[in-house]
N, C-alpha and C positions, 0 to 999 in steps of 0.2 A: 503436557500442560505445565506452567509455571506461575505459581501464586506468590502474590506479591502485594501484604495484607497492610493496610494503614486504616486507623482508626477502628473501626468497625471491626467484625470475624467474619469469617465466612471459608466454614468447614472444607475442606477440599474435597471431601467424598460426596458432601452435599452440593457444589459446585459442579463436580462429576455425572450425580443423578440428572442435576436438571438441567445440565447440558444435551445430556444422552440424546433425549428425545431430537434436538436441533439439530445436530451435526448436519444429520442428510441435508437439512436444507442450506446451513453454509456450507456443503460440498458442491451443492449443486450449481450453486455461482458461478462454479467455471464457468459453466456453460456459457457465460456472459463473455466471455474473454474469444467467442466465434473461432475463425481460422486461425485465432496468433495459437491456440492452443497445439498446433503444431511444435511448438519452441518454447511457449511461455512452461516455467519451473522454478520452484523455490517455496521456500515461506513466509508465510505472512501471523506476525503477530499482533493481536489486539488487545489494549488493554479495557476495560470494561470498568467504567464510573457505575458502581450501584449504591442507591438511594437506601436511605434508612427502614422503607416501606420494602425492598427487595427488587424495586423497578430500575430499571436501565438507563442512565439519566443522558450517558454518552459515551463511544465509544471512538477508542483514537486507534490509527494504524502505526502504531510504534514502531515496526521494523519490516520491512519488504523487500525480499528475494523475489518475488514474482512479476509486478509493474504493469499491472490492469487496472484502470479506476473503474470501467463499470463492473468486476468482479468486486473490486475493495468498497465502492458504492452500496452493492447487493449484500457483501457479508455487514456491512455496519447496519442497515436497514434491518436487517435478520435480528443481527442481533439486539435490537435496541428492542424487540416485537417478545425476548425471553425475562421471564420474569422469577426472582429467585428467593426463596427464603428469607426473611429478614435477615441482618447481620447479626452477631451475638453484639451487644453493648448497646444497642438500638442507635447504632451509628453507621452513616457510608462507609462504602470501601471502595476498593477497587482491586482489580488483579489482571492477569497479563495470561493470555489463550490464544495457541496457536498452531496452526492448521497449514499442511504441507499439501502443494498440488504439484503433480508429473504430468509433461506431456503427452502428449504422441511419440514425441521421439523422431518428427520426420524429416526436423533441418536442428543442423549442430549451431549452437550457441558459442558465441567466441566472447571473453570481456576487451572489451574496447578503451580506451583514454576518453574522459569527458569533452578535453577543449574541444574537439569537432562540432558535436551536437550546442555544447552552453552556446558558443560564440556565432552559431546561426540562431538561437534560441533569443539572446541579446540583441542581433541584429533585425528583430523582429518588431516592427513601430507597432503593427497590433497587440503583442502581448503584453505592453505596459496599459493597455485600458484594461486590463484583465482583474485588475486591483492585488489586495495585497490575498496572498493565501491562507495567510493564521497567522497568528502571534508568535510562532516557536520558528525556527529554522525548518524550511522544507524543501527537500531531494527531491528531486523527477529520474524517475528510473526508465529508459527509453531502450527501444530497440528496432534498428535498422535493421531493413528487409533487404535482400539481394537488388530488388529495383533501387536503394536507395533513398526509398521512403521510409518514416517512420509507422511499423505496424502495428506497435503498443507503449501505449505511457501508464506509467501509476503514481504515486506520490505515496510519499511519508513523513511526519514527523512526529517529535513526542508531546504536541498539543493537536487542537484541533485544527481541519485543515475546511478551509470557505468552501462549499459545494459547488457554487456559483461561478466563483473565482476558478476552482480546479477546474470543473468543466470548460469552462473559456479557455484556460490555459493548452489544454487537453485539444480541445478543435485547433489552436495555433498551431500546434505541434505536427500536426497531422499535415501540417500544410507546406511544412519543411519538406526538403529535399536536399538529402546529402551523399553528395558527388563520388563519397568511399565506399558505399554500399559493395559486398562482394559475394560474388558468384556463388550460391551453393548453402549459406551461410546466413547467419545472422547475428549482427553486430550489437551486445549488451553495452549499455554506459549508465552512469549515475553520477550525478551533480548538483549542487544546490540548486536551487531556483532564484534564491534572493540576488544570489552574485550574476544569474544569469542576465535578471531584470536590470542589474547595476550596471551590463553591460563590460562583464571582466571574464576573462577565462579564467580564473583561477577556481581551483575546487579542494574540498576537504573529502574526501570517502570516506573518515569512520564510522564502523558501524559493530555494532556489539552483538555477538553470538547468542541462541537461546540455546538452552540447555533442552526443552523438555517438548513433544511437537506430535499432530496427530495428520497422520498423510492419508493423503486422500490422491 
């Protein structure tokens, strides 16, 4: 776990406590992720907006190794439902929690180049009515199945991201088909989305390491 305290305190041991009880149930989110959990691996960090009163006002997917939205769906839902000790200073805070899922292990993961996926992604007339995502920069993290379908999308960024909107984007995606798909295998990529919507192949991949992570 990695705390990351503004305005507000919020003890890490007491953070700790009243996590504890939760975990099971954001562990249990995988199970949302069905059959990609054959391949789907990595982690997923959240940073957690808490209210002056110790309630959960919002919670953003800040960094994702994994790429399931109804798993990253289920863990924000969860988590927004834990409720924590006041902050010390009778102020918000927020801080950054994060949770490592393995698969099966039964098809190998390869990282792939974005242009393939953005530039069918772009060439997509339906996913401009999909509207905008959030307000910050957001990544789709996808991955091609041996047929050449996409069998799991996720999103991240360091704001929030439209429910509405990702879901739409999320059924678009699923309706791609791409022609490199290969035998045995399954193809990871990750790219903006905004640049995709713009209709460019170009992509940025930075993405910042966490130091601190609880695997599940």
């Amino acid at each position: 776990m990695d705390l990351q305290m503004s305005i507000g305190v919020l003890d890490e041991r007491v953070v700790d406590r009243t996590m504890a009880p939760h975990v099971p149930a954001l562990a249990d989110c995988f199970e949302r992720a069905g059959d990609a959990r054959r391949y789907l691996s990595g982690r997923i960090v959240l940073r957690f907006v808490v209210e002056a009163s110790g309630s959960v006002s919002d919670i953003h997917v800040i960094r994702n190794e994994l790429g399931n939205y109804p798993v990253e769906r289920c863990l924000i839902d969860a988590g927004r439902r834990i409720v924590f000790p006041p902050p010390e200073g009778n102020r918000g805070t927020d801080f950054e929690y994060s949770l490592r899922f393995r698969s099966t292990g039964e098809i190998r993961v390869l990282d792939w180049k974005p242009d393939n996926v953005a530039i069918r992604v772009a060439s997509t007339g339906d996913f401009s009515t999909c509207g905008a995502l959030g307000p910050q920069r957001v990544e789709a993290i996808a991955y091609v199945e041996p047929a050449g379908t996409i069998g799991s999308v996720g999103f991240v960024s360091q704001g929030p991201i439209n429910p509405v909107a990702a879901s739409c984007a999320e059924e678009q995606m699923y309706k791609l088909r791409v022609t490199d798909g290969r035998p045995n295998v399954v193809l990871r990529t990750v790219f903006p989305l905004l640049l995709a919507a713009q209709r460019t192949n170009k992509a940025d991949l930075s993405r910042r390491p966490n130091k601190h992570s609880r695997s599940h």
